[in-house]
N, C-alpha and C positions, 0 to 999 in steps of 0.2 A: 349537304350534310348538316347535322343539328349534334348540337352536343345535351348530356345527360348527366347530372351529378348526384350519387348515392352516396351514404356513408352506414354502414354495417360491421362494424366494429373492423378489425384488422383488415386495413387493406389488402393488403397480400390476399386474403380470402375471398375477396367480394371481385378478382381478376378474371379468373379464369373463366367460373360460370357465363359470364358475357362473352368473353373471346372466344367460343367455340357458336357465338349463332349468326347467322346469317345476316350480311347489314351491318356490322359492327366494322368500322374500320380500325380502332383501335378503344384502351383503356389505359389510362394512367391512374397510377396511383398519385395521391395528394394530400394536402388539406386545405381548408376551408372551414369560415365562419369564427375565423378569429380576430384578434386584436393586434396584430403585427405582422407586416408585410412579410414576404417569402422567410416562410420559419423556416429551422431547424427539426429534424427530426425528434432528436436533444429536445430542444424548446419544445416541442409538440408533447413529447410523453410526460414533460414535468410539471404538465397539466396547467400552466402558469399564462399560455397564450389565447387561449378558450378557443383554439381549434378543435377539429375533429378530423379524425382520417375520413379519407372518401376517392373514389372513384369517378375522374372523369370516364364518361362514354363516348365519343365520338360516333355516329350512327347513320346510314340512310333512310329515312321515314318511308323512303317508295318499297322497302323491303322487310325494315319491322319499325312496328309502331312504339309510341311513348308509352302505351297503354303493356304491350305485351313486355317493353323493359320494366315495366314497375312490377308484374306480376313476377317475371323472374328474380326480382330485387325479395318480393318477398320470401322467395324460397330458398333464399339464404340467409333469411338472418330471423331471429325469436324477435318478432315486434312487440313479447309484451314486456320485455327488461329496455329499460329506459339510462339505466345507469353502465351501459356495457352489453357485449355480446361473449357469451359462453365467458372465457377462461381471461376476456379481455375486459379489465374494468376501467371505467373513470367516465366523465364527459369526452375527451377525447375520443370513443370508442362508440358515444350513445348511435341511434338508428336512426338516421332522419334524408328523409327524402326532398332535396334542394330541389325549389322549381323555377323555371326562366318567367313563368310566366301565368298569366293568368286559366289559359287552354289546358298547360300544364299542372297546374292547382287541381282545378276542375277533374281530370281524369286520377289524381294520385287521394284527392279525396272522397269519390266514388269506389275507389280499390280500394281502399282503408276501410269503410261501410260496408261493402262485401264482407270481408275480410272478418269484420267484426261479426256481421250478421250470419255467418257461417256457420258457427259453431264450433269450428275448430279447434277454438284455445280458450281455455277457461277462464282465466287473466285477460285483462280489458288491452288492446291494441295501444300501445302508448306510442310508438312512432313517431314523431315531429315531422311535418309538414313547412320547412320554411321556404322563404326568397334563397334563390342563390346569393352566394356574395364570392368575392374573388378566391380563384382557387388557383395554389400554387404546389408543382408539379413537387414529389417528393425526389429523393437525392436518386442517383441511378443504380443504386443497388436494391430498390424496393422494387424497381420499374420491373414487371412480367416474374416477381418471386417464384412463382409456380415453375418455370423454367430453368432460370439460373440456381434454384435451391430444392429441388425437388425433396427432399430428404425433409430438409427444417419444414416445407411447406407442408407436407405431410403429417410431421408432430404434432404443429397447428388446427390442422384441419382434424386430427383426433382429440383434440381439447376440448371437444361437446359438440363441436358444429353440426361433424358429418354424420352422428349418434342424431340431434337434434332432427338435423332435417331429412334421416332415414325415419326416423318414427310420426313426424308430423306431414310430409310432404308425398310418403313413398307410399302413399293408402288409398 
C-alpha cells in the first residue's frame, strides 16, 4: 500500500470522490503543511497555523495508479483559484498536490502541463506542487463527513463545487 496526500479546499469534499474507486483502501481527512504539531481544527480555520485541509489516500498501486489519483484529484477541485476552492476561502483551503517523492513530482507535474495545455480553463493552472510534510488526522467528526452528515455534506457540495465540476468536467 502507498499513501497519497491532496488538499482541495474542504475536506469533507475531496472524500468521497476517492472512496468509491477501486484500490483505495481508505481516506482520511486532515492537515498538513503547517507550523504546529497535531492542530486543532479551531487552530486550522484561524488561519494562524499555515496548514491546509487535505486528504490522506491510502491506495494499492497494483490496482490504481498515482498517475489516475491525480487525474481524479483534478476533477474536484478549480485549479485555477489559488487562494481557496468555491465558497471555501483562505490558505488553509488553497489546492496543492503533496508529493512523497520524486516519481511522484514527475507524474503530478506532467498532469499539471496537460492540464494547462488543454484548453480547458482560461485562467493559468495555479495549483502547488510541494514535498509532503507530516500530516495529522483531523478530529472524528470530519472522518467520512459524506456519511455521518449527508444533509450538511450536501449544502457543501452546492457551494459552486458540484455546479463547477458539472460544467468543467462533464463535456
Amino acid at each position: 500500500m502507498k499513501k497519497a496526500i491532496f488538499a482541495g479546499g474542504c475536506f469533507w469534499c475531496m472524500v468521497k470522490p476517492f472512496t468509491t474507486q477501486p484500490g483505495i483502501e481508505k481516506v482520511v481527512s486532515g492537515y498538513t503543511g503547517g507550523n504546529v504539531a497535531d492542530p486543532t481544527y479551531e487552530q486550522v480555520v484561524s488561519h494562524t497555523t499555515g496548514h491546509t485541509e487535505a486528504v490522506e489516500i491510502t491506495y494499492d498501486p497494483a490496482v490504481i495508479s498515482y498517475a489516475e489519483l491525480v487525474e481524479i484529484y483534478w476533477r474536484q477541485t478549480d485549479p485555477t483559484d489559488a487562494m481557496g476552492q468555491f465558497q471555501d476561502r483562505g490558505d488553509s483551503y488553497r489546492p496543492v498536490i503533496f508529493v512523497n517523492d520524486d516519481a511522484e513530482r514527475n507524474i503530478a507535474v506532467a498532469s499539471k502541463a496537460k492540464l494547462a495545455a488543454s484548453g480547458r480553463f482560461e485562467q493559468p493552472i495555479v495549483t502547488t506542487i510541494e514535498a509532503a510534510q507530516p500530516f495529522y488526522p483531523a478530529e472524528a467528526e470530519h472522518q467520512d463527513f459524506y456519511k455521518q452528515n449527508p444533509w450538511r455534506y450536501a449544502l457543501e457540495e452546492q457551494g459552486g463545487r458540484e455546479q463547477f465540476i458539472q460544467e468543467k468536467w462533464q463535456n
